[in-house]
C-alpha positions in Angstrom: 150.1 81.6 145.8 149.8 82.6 142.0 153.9 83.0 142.1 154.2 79.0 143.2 152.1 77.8 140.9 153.9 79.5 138.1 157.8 78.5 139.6 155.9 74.5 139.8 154.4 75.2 136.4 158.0 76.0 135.2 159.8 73.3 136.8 157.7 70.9 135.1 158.0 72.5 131.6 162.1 72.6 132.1 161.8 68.9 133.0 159.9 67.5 130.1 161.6 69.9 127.7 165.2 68.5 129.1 164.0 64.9 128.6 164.9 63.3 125.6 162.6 62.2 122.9 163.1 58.5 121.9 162.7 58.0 117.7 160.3 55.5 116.6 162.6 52.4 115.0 162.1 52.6 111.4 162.8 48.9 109.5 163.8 48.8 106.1 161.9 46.4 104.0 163.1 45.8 100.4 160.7 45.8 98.1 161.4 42.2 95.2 158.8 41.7 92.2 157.6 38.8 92.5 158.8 37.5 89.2 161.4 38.3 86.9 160.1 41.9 84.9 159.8 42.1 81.4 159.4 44.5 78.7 156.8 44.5 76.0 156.6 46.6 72.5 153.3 48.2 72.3 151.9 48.5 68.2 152.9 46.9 65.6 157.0 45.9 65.4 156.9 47.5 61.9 156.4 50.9 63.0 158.8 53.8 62.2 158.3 56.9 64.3 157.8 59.9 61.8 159.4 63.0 62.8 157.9 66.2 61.2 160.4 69.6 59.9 159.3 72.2 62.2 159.1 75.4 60.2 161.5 78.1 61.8 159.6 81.6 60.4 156.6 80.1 62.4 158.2 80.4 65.8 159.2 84.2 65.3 156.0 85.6 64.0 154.3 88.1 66.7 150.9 88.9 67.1 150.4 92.8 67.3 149.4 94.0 70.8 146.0 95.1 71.3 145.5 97.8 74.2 142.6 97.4 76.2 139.3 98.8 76.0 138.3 101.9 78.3 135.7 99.5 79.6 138.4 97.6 80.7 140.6 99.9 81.9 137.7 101.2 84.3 137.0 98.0 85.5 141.3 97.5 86.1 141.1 101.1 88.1 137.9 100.1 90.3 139.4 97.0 91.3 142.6 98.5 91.9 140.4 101.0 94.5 138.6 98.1 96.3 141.5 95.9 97.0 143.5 99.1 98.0 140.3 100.4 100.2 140.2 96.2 101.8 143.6 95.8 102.6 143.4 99.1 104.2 140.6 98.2 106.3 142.1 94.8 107.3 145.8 96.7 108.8 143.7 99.3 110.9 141.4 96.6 111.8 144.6 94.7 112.8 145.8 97.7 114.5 143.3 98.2 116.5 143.1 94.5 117.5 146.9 94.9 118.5 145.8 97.6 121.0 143.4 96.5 122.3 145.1 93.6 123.7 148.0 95.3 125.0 
């Protein structure tokens, strides 16, 4: 009985799959202002656009490096051990989901 309704079950899924899907028409509607556009000149028409030197020995100077703290290097080393100790947890827990539903 189980066997038939599985061979039905896949009859039906090879017809629908063999069917083919009809696209929605799309139409093409172009888009006109409706009036002619124009372009207007913000500020005053006077205006001259000031363009500033930039100075070149600003661009190369380097700020020394400071090396962190041991506070902070603590603090980088603990995190380090929870996130390694998590993402531990979560692939055996994974595992062990996995096997169990085998």
């Amino acid at each position: 009985m189980p066997a038939r309704l599985l061979l039905a079950l896949g009859v039906v899924g090879v017809v629908f799959a063999a069917t083919p899907v009809r696209g929605i028409e799309q139409r093409i509607v172009p888009l006109n202002p409706p009036e002619e556009q124009r372009v207007e000149r913000l500020g005053h028409p006077d205006d001259v656009a000031q363009v500033n030197a930039v100075d070149i020995t600003a661009d190369q100077a380097i700020a020394p490096a400071i090396p962190p703290s041991p506070a902070a290097k603590a603090a980088s080393t603990a995190g380090k051990v929870v996130l390694s100790v998590a993402a531990a947890g979560v692939a055996l827990g994974a595992m062990a989901a996995s096997l169990l539903l085998l």
